[in-house]
C-alpha positions as CSV (number, residue, x, y, z in Angstrom):
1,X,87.6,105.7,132.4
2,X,90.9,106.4,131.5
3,X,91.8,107.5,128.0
4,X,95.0,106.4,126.1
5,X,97.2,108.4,123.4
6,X,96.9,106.9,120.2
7,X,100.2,107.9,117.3
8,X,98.4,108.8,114.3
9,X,100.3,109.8,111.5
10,X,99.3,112.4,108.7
11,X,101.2,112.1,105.1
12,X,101.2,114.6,102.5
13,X,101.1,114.0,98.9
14,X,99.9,115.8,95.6
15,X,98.3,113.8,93.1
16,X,96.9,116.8,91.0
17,X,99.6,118.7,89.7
18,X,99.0,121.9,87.6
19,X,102.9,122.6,86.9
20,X,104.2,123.1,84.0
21,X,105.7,119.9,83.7
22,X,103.2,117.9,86.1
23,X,106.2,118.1,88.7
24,X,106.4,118.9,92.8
25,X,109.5,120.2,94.4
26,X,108.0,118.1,97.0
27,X,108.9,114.7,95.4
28,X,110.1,111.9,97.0
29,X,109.8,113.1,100.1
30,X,108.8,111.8,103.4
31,X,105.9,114.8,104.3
32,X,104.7,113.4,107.1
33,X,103.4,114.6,110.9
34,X,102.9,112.6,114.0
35,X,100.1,113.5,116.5
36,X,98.7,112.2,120.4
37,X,95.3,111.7,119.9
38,X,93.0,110.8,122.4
39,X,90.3,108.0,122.4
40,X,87.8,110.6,121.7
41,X,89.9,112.4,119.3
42,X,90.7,109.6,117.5
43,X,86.8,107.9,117.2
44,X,86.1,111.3,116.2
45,X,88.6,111.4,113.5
46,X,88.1,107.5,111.9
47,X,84.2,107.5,112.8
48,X,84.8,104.7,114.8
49,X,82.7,102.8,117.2
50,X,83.5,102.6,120.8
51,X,85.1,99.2,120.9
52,X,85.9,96.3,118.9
53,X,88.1,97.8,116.1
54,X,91.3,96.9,115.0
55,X,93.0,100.5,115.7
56,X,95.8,99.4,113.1
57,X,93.4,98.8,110.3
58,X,91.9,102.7,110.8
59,X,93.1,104.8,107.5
60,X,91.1,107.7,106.2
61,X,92.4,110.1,103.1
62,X,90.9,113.8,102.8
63,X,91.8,115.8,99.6
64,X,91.9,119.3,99.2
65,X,91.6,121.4,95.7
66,X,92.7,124.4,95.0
67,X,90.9,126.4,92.1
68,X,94.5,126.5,90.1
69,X,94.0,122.3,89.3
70,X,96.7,121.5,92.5
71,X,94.9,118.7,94.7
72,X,96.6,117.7,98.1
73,X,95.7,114.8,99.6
74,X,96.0,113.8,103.6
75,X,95.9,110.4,104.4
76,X,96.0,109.3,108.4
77,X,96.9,106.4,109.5
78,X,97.3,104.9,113.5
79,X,100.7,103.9,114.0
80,X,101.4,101.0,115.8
81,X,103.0,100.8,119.5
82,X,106.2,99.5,118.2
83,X,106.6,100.8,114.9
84,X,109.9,103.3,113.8
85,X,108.7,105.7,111.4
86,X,111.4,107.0,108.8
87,X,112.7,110.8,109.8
88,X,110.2,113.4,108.5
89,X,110.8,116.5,106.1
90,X,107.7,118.2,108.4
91,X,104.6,118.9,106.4
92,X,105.9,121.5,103.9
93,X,104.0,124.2,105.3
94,X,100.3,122.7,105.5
95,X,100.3,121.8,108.9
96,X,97.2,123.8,108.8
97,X,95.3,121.4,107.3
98,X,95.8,118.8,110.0
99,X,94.6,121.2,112.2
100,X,91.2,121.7,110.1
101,X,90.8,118.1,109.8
102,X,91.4,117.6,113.7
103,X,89.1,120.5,114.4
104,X,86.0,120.3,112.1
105,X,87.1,116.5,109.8
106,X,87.5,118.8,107.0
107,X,91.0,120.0,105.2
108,X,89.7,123.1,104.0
109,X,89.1,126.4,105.8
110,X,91.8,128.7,107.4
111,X,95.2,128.3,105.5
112,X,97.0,129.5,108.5
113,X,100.5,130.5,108.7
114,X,102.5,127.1,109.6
């Protein structure tokens, strides 16, 4: 059987905010990374069945807290065959968590040095 790349794009945001004024230098931009996942990668990754699922409908979101009241948030998504993505400011330093979530489904664990 041979296995296909799937795009799936990870996007960064932060929805808890312990700043002084609730802010993120990160703001309005376009945090976002695209991996090559395999079949097996990517049923790992959405907990998906082995056929019969609209691969464009698969989205999970994993959120991260840090004891200082800053949450992240990682959302994936499958990007479609013939869909332009917008350019990328890379992932702001956090690629790490990609690679947890990748490796064990989870964001947290080794903070890395991406």
């Amino acid at each position: 059987m041979i296995s296909r790349l799937h795009r799936v794009e990870f996007k960064l945001s932060m929805p808890g905010r312990s700043s002084w004024n609730g802010g993120w230098s990160g703001e309005g931009k376009n945090y976002a990374v695209v991996r090559d996942l395999s079949d097996a990668d990517l049923a790992r990754l959405f907990d998906l069945a082995p056929s019969g699922v609209d691969l464009t409908q698969c989205r999970r979101i994993w959120t991260h807290r840090w004891s200082d009241g800053w949450v992240a948030q990682v959302a994936a998504r499958v990007v479609p065959v013939d869909e332009e993505l917008p350019k990328s400011d890379g992932f702001n330093g956090y690629d790490w968590m990609i690679d947890n979530i990748l490796q064990k489904g989870d964001p947290h664990g080794d903070e890395g040095t991406t």
